[in-house]
C-alpha positions as CSV (number, residue, x, y, z in Angstrom):
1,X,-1.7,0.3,-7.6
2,X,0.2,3.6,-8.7
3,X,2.0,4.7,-11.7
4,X,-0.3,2.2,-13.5
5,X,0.6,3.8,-17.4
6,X,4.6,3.7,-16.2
7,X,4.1,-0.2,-15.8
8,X,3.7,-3.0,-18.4
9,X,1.0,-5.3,-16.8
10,X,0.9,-7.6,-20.0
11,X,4.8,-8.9,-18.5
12,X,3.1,-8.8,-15.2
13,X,0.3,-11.2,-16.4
14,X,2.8,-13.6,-18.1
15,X,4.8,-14.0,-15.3
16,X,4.4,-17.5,-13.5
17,X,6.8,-16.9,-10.7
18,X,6.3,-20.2,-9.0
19,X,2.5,-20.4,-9.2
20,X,0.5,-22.4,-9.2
21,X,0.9,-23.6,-5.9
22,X,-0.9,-25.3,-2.9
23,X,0.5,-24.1,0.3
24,X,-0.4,-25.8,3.8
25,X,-1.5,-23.1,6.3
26,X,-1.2,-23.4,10.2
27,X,-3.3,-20.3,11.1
28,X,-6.3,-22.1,13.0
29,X,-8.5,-18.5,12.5
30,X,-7.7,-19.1,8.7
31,X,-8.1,-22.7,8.6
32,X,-11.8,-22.0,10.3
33,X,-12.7,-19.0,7.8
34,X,-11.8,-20.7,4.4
35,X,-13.1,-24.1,5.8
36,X,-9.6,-25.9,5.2
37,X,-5.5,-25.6,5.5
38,X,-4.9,-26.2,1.8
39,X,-4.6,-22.7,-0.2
40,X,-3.8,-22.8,-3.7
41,X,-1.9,-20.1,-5.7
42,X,-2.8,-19.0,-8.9
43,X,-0.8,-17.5,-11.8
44,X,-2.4,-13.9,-13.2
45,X,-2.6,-15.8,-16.6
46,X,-5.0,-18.1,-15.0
47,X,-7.7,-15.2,-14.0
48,X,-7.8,-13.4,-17.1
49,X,-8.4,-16.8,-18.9
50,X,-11.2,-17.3,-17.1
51,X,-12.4,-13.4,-17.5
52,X,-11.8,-13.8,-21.2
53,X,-14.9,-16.2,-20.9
54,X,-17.5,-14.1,-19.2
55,X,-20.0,-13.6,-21.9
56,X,-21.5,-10.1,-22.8
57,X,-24.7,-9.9,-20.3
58,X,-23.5,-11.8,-17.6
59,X,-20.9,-10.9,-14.2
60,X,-19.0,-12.8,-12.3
61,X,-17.3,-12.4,-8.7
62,X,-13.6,-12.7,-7.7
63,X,-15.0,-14.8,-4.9
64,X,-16.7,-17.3,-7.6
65,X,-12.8,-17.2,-9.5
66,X,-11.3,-17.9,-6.3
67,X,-13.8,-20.7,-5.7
68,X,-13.5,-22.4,-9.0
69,X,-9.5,-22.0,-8.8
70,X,-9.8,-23.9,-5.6
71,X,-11.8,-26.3,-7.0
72,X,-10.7,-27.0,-10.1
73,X,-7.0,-27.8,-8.4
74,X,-8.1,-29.9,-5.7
75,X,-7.5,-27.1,-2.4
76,X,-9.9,-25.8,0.2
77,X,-9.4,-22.3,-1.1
78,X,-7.9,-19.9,-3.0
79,X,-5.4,-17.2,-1.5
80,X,-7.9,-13.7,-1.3
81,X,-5.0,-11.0,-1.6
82,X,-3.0,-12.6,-4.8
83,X,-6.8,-12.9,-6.5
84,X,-7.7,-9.4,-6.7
85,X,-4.4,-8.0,-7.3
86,X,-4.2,-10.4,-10.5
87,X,-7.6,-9.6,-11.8
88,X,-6.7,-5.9,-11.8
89,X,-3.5,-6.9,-13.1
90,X,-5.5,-8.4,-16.1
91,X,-7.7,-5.7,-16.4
92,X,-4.6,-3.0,-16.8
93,X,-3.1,-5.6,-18.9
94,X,-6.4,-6.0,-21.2
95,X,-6.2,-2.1,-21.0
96,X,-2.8,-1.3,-22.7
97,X,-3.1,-4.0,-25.3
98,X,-4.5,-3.3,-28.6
99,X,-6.2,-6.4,-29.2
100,X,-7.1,-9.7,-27.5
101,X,-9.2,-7.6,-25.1
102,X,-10.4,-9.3,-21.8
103,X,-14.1,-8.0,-20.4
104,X,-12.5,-7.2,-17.4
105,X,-15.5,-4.9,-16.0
106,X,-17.6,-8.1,-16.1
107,X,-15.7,-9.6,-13.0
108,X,-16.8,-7.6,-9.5
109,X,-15.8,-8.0,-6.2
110,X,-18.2,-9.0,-3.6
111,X,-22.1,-8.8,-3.6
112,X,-21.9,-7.1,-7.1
113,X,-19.5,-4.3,-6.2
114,X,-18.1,-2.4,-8.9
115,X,-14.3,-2.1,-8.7
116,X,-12.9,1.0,-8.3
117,X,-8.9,-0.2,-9.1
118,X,-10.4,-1.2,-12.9
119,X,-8.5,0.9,-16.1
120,X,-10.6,4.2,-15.6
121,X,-12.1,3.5,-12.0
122,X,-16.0,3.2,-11.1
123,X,-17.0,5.4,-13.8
124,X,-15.6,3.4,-16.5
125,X,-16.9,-0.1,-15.3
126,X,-20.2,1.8,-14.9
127,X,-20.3,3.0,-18.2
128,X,-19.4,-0.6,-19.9
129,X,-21.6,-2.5,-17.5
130,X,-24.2,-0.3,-18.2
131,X,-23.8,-0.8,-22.1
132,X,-24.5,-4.5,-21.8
133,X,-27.9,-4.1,-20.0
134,X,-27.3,-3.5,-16.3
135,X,-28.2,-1.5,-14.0
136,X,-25.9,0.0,-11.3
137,X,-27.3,1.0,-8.0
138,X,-25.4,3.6,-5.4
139,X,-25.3,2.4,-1.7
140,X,-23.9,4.4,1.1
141,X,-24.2,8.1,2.1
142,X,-20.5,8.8,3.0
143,X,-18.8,5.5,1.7
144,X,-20.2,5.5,-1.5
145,X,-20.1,2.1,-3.2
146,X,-21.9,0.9,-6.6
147,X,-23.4,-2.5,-7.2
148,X,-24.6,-4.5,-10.2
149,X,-28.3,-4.9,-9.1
150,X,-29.7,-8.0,-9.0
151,X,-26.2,-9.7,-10.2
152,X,-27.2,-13.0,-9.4
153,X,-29.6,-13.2,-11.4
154,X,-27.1,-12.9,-14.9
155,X,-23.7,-14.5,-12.3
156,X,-22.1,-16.8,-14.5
157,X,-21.6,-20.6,-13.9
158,X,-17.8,-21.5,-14.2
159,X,-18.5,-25.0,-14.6
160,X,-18.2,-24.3,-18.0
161,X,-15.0,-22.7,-18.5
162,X,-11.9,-24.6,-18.5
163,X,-8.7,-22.4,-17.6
164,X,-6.6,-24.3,-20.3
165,X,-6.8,-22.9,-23.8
């Protein structure tokens, strides 16, 4: 994203357009990768819900989102691109409201990756994750990417969240 303090992500995060959604796919290298043809759709509401839940001291992954979205609504999986453009679009939303905050920098990408497109980039995530007890690790020499270490170990179980509320 660009311009991010030009745009008002809180409309962004309210805005349904006609999710959620299942769509059938027909794209056999698709259907083989996410293991079925159903993909659901979910509103940007709907992942910062579930972020809003993430407990101080633990993480959680888009992928595991996605999974639980998928789940939860009764599809084979949940559309990759639309997930992390929402979560960031919660996370800038969090960012410009004064209150109601969502712990965005406790949801990561993949394998405990840090997200750089977060309200303030790596640094910022660093900083918070840090605060709460965890330890970031560097890996790469020229593509420099951080990681939560040992993220599993504190991943949280969405079992227990429900996204209505």
């Amino acid at each position: 994203m660009a311009n991010e303090e030009k745009k008002d992500f809180n409309a962004m995060l309210n805005d349904k357009k006609d999710m959620p959604k299942i769509q059938k796919i027909t794209d056999k290298k698709s259907i083989e990768k996410y293991g079925g043809d159903r993909m659901y759709f979910a509103p940007p509401i709907d992942y910062d819900k579930i972020m809003k839940r993430i407990p101080y001291g633990n993480v959680i992954t888009i992928g595991e989102i996605r999974a639980y979205l998928a789940k939860s609504n009764h599809a084979d999986f949940t559309e990759p691109i639309t997930a992390g453009i929402f979560v960031s679009i919660a996370a800038w939303a969090s960012f410009q409201r004064p209150d109601n905050e969502t712990p965005y920098w406790r949801t990561l990408k993949a394998n405990g990756e840090l997200n750089p497109k977060y309200p303030g980039g790596i640094e910022a995530q660093k900083e918070k994750l840090e605060s709460e007890g965890h330890l970031i690790i560097q890996k790469g020499r020229t593509n420099i990417k951080y990681f939560v270490k040992d993220y599993q170990k504190v991943l949280f179980t969405l079992e227990r969240v429900k996204t209505d509320g």
